[in-house]
PAGU-702495 format. One record per residue (C-alpha): x, y, z; residue number from 1. Coordinates in steps of 0.5 Angstrom, whole numbers, always signed. Each point is the difference from the previous one (the first is absolute). Layout:
N
[[X,Y,Z],NUM];
...
REM end
This chain:
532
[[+109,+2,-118],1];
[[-1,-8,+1],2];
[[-7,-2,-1],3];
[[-2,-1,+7],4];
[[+2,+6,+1],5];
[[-4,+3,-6],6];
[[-7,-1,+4],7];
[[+1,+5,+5],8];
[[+2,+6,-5],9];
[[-6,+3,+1],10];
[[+0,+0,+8],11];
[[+7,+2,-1],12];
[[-1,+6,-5],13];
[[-6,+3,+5],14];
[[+4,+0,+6],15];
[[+6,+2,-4],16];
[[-4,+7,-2],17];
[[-2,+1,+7],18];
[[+6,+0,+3],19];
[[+4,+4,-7],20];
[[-7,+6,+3],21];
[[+4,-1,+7],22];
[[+6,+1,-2],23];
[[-2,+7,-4],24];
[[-4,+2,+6],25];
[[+4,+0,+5],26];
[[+5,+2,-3],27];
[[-3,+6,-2],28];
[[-1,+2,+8],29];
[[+7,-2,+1],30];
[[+2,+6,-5],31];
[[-5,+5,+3],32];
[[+4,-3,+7],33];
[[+6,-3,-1],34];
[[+2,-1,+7],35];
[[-7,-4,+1],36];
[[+4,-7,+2],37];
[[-7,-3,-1],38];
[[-1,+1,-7],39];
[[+6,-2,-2],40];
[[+0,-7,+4],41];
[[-7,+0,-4],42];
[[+3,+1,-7],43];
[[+5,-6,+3],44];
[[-5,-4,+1],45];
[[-4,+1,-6],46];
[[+7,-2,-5],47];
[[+2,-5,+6],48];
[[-7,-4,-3],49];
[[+0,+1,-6],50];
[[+6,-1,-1],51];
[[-1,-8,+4],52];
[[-6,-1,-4],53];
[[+4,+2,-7],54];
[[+6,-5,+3],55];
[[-6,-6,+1],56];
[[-2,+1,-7],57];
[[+6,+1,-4],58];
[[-1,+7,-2],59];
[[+8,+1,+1],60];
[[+0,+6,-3],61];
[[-5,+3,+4],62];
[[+3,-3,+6],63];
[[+8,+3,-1],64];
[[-4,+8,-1],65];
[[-3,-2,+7],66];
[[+7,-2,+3],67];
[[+3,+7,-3],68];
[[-6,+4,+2],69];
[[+1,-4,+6],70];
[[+8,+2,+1],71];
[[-2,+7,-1],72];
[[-6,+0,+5],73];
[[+5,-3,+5],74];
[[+5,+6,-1],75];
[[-5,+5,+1],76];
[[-2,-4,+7],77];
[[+7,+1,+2],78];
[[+1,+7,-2],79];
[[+5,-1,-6],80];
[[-5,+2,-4],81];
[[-5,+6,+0],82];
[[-7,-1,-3],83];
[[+0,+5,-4],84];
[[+6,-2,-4],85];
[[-3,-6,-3],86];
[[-8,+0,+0],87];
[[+0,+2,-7],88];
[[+3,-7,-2],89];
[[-4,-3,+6],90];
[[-6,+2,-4],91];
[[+3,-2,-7],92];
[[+1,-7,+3],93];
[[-7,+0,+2],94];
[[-3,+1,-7],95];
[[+5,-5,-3],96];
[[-3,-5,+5],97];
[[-8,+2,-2],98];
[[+3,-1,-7],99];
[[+3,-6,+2],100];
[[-7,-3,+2],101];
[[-3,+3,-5],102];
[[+4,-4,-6],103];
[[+0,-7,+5],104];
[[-8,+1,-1],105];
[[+0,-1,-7],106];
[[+6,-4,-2],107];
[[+2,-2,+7],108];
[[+8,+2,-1],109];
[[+2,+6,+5],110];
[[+4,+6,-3],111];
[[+8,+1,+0],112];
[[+2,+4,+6],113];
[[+6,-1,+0],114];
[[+2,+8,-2],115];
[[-4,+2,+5],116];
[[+2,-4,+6],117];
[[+8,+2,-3],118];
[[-3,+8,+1],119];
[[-2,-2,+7],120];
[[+7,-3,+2],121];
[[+3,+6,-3],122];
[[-5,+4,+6],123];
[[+4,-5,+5],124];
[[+7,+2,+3],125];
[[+0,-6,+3],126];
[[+2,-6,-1],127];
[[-4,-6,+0],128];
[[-1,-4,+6],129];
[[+0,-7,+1],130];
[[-7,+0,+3],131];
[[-4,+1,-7],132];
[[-3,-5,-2],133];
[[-6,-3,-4],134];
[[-5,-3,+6],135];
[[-2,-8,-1],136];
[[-8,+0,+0],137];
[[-2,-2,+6],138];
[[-3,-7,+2],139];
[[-8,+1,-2],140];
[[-5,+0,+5],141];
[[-6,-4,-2],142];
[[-6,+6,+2],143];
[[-7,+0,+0],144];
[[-2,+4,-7],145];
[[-3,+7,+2],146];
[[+0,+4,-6],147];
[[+1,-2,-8],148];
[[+2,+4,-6],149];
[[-5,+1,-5],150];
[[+0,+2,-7],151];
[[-3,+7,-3],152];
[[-3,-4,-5],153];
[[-4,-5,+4],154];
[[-2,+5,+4],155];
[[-3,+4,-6],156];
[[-3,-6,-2],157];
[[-4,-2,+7],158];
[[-3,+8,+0],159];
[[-2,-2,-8],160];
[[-3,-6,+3],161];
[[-4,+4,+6],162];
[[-3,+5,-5],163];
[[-3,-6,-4],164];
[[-2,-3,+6],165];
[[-3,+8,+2],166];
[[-4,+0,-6],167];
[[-3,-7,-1],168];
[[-2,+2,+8],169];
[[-5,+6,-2],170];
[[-3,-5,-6],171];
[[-1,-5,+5],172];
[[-3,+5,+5],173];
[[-5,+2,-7],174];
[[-2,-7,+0],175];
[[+0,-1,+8],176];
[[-5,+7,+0],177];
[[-5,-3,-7],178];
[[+0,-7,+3],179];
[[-2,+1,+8],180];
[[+3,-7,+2],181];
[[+2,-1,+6],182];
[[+5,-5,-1],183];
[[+2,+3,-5],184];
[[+1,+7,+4],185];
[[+4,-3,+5],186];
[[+5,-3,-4],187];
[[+0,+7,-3],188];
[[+1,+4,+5],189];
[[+6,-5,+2],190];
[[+4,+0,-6],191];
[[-1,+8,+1],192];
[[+4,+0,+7],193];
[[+4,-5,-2],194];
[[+2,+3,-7],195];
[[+1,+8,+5],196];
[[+5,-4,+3],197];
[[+4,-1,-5],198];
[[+0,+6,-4],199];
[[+2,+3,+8],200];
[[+5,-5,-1],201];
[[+3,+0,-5],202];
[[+0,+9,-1],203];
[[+4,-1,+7],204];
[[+5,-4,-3],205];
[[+1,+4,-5],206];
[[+1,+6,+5],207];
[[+7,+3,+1],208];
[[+3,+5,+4],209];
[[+1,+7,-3],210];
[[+7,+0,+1],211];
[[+2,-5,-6],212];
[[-1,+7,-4],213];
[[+3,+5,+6],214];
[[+6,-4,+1],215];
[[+4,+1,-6],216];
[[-2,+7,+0],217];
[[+6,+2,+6],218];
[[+6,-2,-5],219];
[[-4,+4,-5],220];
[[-1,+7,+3],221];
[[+7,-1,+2],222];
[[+3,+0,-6],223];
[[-4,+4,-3],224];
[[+3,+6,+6],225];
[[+6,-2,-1],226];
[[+0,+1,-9],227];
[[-3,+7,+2],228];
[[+5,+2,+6],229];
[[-7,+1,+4],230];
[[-1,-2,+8],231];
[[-6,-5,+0],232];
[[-4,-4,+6],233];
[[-4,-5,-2],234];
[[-6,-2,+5],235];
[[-5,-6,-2],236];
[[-6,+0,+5],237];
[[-4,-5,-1],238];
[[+3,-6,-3],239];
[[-4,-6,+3],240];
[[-6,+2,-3],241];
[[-2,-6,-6],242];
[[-3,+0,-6],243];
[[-2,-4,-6],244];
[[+7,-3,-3],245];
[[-3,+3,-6],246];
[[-1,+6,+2],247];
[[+6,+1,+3],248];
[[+4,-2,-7],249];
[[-4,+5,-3],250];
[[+1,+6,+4],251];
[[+8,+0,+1],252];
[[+1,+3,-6],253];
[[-4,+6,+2],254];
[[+3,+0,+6],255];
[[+7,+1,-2],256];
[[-2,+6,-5],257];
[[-2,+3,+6],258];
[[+6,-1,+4],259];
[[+4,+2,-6],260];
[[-4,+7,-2],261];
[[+1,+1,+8],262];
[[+8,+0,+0],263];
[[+0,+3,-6],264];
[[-5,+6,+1],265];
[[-2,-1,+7],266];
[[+6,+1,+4],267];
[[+5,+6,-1],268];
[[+7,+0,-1],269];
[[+3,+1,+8],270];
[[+4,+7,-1],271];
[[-9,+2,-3],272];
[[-2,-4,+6],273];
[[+5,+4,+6],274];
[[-2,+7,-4],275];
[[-8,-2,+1],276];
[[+1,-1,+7],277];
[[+0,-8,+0],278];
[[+3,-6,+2],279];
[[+6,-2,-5],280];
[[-3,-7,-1],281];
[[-7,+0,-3],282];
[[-5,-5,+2],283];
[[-4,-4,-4],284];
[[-6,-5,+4],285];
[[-4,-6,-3],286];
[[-6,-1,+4],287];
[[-4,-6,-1],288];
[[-7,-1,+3],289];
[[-7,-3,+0],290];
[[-8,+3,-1],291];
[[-5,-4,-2],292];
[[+2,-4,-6],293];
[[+5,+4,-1],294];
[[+8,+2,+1],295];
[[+2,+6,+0],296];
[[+7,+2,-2],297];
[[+3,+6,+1],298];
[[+7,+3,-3],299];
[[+1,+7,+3],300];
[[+7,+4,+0],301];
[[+3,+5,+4],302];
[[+2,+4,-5],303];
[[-2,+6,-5],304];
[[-7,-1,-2],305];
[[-2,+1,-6],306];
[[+2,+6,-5],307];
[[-8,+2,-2],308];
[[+4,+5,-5],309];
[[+4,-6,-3],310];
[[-7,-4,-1],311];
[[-3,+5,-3],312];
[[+4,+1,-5],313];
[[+2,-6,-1],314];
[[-8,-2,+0],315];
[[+1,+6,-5],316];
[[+4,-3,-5],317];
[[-3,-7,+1],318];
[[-6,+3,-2],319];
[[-4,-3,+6],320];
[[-3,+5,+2],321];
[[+0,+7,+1],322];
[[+5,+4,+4],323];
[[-6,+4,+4],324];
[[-3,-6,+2],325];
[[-1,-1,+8],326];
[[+5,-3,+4],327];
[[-3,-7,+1],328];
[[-1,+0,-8],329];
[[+8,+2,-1],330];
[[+2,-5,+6],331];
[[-4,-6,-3],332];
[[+3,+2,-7],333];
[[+7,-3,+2],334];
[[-3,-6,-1],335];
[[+0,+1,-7],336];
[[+5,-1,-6],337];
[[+4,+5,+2],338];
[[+6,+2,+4],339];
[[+2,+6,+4],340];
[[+8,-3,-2],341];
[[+3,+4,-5],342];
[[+6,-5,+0],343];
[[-1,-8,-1],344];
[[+4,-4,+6],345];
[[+0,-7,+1],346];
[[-4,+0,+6],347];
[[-6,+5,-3],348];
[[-2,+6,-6],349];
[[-4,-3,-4],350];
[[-7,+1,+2],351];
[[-2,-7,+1],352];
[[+1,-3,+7],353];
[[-6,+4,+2],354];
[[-3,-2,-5],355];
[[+1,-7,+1],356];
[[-2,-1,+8],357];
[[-7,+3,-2],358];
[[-1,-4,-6],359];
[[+2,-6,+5],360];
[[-4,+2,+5],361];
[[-6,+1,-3],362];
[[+0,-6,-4],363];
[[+0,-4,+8],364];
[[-6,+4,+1],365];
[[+3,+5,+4],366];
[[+3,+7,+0],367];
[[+5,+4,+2],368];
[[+1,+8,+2],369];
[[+4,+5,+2],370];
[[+1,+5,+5],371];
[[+6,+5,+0],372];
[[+3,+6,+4],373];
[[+4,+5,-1],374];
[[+8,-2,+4],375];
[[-4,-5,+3],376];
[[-1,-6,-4],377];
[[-4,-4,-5],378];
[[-5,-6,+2],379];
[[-2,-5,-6],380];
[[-5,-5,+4],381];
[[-3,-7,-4],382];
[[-5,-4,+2],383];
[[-1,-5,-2],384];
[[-5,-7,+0],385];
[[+3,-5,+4],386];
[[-1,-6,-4],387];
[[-3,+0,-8],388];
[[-4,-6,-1],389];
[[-5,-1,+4],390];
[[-4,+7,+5],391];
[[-7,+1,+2],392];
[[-4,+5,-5],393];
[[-7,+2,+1],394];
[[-4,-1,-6],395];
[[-5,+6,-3],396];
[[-5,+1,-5],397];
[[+0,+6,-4],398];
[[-5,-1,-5],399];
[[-1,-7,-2],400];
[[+7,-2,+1],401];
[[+4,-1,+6],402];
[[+8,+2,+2],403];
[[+4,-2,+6],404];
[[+4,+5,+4],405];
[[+6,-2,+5],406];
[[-2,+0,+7],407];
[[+6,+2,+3],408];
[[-2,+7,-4],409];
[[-6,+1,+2],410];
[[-2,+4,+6],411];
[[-8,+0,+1],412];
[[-6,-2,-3],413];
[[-4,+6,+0],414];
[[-8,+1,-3],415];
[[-3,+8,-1],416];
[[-7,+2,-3],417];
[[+2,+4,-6],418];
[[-2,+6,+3],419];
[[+7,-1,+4],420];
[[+4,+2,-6],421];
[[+2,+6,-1],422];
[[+4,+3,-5],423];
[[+8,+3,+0],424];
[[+2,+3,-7],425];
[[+0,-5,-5],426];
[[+0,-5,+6],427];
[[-7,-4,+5],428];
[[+3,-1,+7],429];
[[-4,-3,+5],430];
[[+1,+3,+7],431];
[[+2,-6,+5],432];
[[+2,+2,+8],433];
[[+0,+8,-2],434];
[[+6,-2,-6],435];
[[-1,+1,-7],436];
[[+2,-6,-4],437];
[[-1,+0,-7],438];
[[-3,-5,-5],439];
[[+0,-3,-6],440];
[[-6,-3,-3],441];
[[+3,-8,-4],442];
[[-6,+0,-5],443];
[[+2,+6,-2],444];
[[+7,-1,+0],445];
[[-1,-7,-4],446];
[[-6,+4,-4],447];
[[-4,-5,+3],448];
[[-7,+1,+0],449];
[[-2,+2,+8],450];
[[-6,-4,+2],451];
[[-2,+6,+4],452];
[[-2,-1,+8],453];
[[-3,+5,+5],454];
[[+5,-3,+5],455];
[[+7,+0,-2],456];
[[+6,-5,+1],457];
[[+7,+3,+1],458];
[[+7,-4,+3],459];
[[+4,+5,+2],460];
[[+8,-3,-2],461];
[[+6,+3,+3],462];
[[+7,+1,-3],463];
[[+5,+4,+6],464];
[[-4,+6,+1],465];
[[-4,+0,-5],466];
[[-7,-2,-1],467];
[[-5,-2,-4],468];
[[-8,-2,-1],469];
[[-2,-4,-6],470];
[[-7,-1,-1],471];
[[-2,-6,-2],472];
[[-7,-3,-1],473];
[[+1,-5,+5],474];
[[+4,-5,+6],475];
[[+1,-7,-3],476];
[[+3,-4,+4],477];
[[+7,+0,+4],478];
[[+5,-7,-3],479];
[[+7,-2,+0],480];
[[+3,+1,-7],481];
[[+5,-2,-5],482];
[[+4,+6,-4],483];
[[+1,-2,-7],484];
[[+4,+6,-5],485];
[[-3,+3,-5],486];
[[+0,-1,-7],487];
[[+3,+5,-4],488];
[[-7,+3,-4],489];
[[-1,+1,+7],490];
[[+6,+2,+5],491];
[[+1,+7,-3],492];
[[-7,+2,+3],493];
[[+2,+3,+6],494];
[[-6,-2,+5],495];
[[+1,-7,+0],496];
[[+6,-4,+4],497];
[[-2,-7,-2],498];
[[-5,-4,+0],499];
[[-2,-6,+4],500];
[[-6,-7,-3],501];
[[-5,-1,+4],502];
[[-3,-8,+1],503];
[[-5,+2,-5],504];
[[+6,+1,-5],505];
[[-2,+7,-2],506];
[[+6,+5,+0],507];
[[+0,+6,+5],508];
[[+4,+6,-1],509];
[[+4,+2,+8],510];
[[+0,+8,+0],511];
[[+6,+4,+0],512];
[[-1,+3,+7],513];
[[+7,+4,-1],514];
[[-2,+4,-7],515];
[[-6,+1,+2],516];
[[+1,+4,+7],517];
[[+6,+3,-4],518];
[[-4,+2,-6],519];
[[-7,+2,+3],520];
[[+1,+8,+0],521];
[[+0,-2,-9],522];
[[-8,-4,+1],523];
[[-3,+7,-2],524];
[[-7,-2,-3],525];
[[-5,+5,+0],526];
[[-4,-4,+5],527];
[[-6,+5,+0],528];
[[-3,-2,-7],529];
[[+2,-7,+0],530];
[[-5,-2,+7],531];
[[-6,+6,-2],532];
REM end
């Protein structure tokens, strides 16, 4: 590649991975509906692009695997050739271009291809026409810029910048509150809007649809069926949804453990599928959606259900727990280190994927559940924090220090007489519109010692279904904060996600909302004998 081409390396391997994604897209609804003229004219296109932008570049290599998938895609429209006899290939040429543009990023050479256009050849039984060939660029039309590319790492750094600035904001609001100034004030509250804007700014600039993490998931399920000789239907329903960049680099990994446990346990052979009564072709559905400051994510099948005999004893042999524990205990168990499998496979059987997806998810502030029917299907459901900088938290007292809860996890403040609580067992529930909701007292959880008040302070929380009323001795006040990770000593205490500074300087730990309503029914305290 000459020098002046060098410069538009960057804008070339953007546009060329997304049109590599299209190619595989369409091709995938192409093979489900061969006779679909529009997805194959859609595939056509794809290629025709890439392999004009590849020409332009001087990406040969790239170009004449193009011109072969181009000659083979041409047989097809002509109805020399079926679909189905070639797609295999197709979609190792695919992986080889993705491969290609991979090695252009780090050494700015694509690979050797030539094998693989001679494979497509041998595909074709048609001789060559004279009409291939390689497109000249056309000429350029000086255009109005409407969009430019922007690397991932200056993006990271103008979040860093806005945390910063958000910190240095609240101790200007110290200083503004000590010092009653009026002009002071002013320029103050100025700079507050002004630095909410940005922050605003740059969190939706670091937003991207869902779907970067969906669309690579269509190829995968179909390769993962056909290794396994099963019938699979891939739905994906709320691509659009955006996260945080980060966020979504993080969960991709678990959602692919997910997609895989669902191939490999969920779905059923189709011979077992017909006995059962059920289509031949199983169906798997992600679904992605938005509440509060939040995003749920769901990955449910269609197949067998869990064996609650095979986790049982699983759980048995893992020693996770015991084998007379009730069925929503044995359920949550297979997110432990073991594996109802007794053969390893390259797609899953040993115990760890499971593992991983709540392990990450946790980390994010989140969590994951599953529900499962006998024949009728498993449901795994993530939720997830939109973005993990920068949230709202509510601040509170216990004892003399303070704690900060997310407010996307909060449900209601709510403040009772003493004489409201009652005990449940072991527990202290407090009655709210005729519903039971357990509570856990923070000073007793952190053994701190309790300042004692007539009239108690309680912030119901919630995680799915589930609910949780934490005593606090106080409401504080309701600020945007900058999440911080834990350091080692404390990171393995499984009440708090991280922690944040305020504009004094001092250090406050944010309240894993997550561990805390999924542990609540281990806070037993003798209650009683602590308040008389």
């Amino acid at each position: 590649m000459s020098e002046d081409l060098s410069k538009y390396k960057d804008t070339f391997l953007s546009e060329a991975k997304e049109h590599v994604s299209s190619m595989e897209e369409f091709l995938l609804k192409l093979e489900k509906e061969p006779t679909k003229a529009e997805f194959l004219n859609a595939v056509f296109r794809e290629v025709h692009t890439l392999k004009s932008m590849a020409a332009t570049m001087e990406y040969n290599n790239i170009a004449k695997l193009c011109h072969a998938i181009e000659d083979v895609l041409d047989a097809i429209k002509k109805k020399k050739m079926k679909p189905d006899i070639c797609v295999d290939v197709l979609f190792e040429c695919f992986d080889a271009l993705g491969l290609s543009l991979e090695n252009i990023f780090v050494d700015n050479e694509d690979l050797d291809t030539f094998a693989l256009a001679q494979k497509l050849q041998t595909l074709n039984t048609q001789k060559e026409t004279a009409d291939h060939h390689v497109d000249k660029p056309a000429t350029p039309i000086v255009s109005k810029v409407e969009s430019v590319d922007v690397k991932v790492e200056r993006l990271d750094l103008l979040m860093n910048l806005a945390e910063e600035l958000l910190i240095n904001r609240m101790s200007l609001d110290n200083i503004k509150e000590d010092l009653q100034h009026p002009g002071l004030t002013a320029a103050v509250d100025t700079l507050n809007r002004l630095v909410s804007d940005l922050q605003y700014n740059v969190m939706q600039s670091r937003l991207v649809p869902i779907s970067f993490a969906f669309d690579r998931f269509p190829r995968m399920v179909r390769d993962l069926a056909k290794d396994q000789k099963k019938q699979v239907n891939l739905e994906l329903k709320g691509s659009d949804i955006e996260l945080d960049r980060a966020v979504i680099d993080e969960i991709g990994e678990s959602l692919v453990h997910l997609l895989r446990n669902a191939v490999d346990h969920g779905i059923e052979m189709p011979e077992a599928r017909k006995k059962a009564g059920k289509p031949l072709q199983g169906t798997i559905t992600v679904t992605a959606k938005r509440e509060k400051g939040f995003v749920i994510i769901e990955v449910a099948d269609d197949g067998q259900g869990l064996n609650l005999e095979d986790i049982k004893n699983a759980a048995a042999r893992g020693q996770a727990l015991s084998p007379q524990a009730p069925t929503e205990e044995l359920i949550q168990s297979i997110f432990f280190d073991v594996s109802t499998t007794e053969h390893v496979t390259a797609v899953s059987g040993r115990g760890l994927g499971l593992n991983i997806v709540k392990n990450k998810v946790e980390s994010l502030g989140g969590g994951v559940s599953v529900e499962s029917q006998p024949q009728r299907g498993t449901a795994f459901t993530m939720e997830i924090p939109l973005t993990l900088a920068i949230i709202k938290a509510l601040f509170v007292e216990v004892g003399s220090g303070s704690y900060a809860i997310p407010l996307a996890s909060i449900e209601r403040l709510v403040t009772v007489n003493k004489e409201d609580i009652k005990g449940i067992l072991n527990h202290e529930a407090v009655v709210l519109n005729d519903e039971d909701v357990l509570m856990t007292r923070l000073d007793v959880l952190f053994d701190i010692p309790s300042l004692g008040f007539e009239k108690q302070p309680i912030v119901i929380v919630r995680k799915g279904q589930e609910k949780l009323g934490l005593a606090v001795d106080g409401f504080l006040t309701t600020q945007e904060i900058v999440v911080k990770p834990l350091n080692k000593l404390v990171r393995e205490n499984r009440y708090f996600s991280g922690s944040t500074i305020i504009g004094s300087g001092e250090a406050v730990l944010i309240l894993d909302v997550t561990n805390l309503v999924l542990t609540k029914r281990t806070h037993t305290v003798e209650y009683a004998d602590e308040r008389e």
